[in-house]
C-alpha positions in Angstrom: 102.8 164.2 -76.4 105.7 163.6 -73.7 109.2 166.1 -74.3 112.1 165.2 -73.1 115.3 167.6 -73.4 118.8 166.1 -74.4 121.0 169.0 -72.7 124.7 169.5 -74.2 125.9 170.5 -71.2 129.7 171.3 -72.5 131.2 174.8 -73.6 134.9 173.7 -74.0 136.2 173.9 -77.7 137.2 171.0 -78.6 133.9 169.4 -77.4 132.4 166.2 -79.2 129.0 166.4 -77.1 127.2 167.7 -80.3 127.6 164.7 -82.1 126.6 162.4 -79.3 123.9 164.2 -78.8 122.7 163.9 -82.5 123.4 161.0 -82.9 121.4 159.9 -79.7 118.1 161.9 -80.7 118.2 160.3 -84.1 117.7 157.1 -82.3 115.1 158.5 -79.5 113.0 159.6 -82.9 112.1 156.2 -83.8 109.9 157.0 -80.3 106.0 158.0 -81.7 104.9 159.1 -78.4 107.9 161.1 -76.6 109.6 164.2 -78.5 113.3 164.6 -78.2 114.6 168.4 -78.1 118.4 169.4 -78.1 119.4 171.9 -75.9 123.0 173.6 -76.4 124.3 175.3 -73.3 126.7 176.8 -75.6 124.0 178.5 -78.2 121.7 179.3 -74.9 124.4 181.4 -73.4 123.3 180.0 -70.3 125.4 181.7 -67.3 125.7 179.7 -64.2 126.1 181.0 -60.5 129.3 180.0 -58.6 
């Protein structure tokens, strides 16, 4: 089986990614032969480079 990551990409506070992202992997699910995984920058505590 195929797996494709959703990445929420913001940290800011007041973000409303989260939802959008839901929301868009509960419709991806209807999808038999892909699996959708949510990624959260913010729970990864990925650091970035500048």
């Amino acid at each position: 089986m195929k797996k494709v990551a959703i990445i929420i990409g913001s940290t800011r506070p007041s973000r409303r990614s989260p939802e959008v992202a839901k929301w868009l992997k509960s419709q991806l699910d209807i999808s038999r032969s892909i699996q959708f995984e949510l990624i959260d920058l913010l729970q990864n505590k990925a650091t970035f480079s500048k």
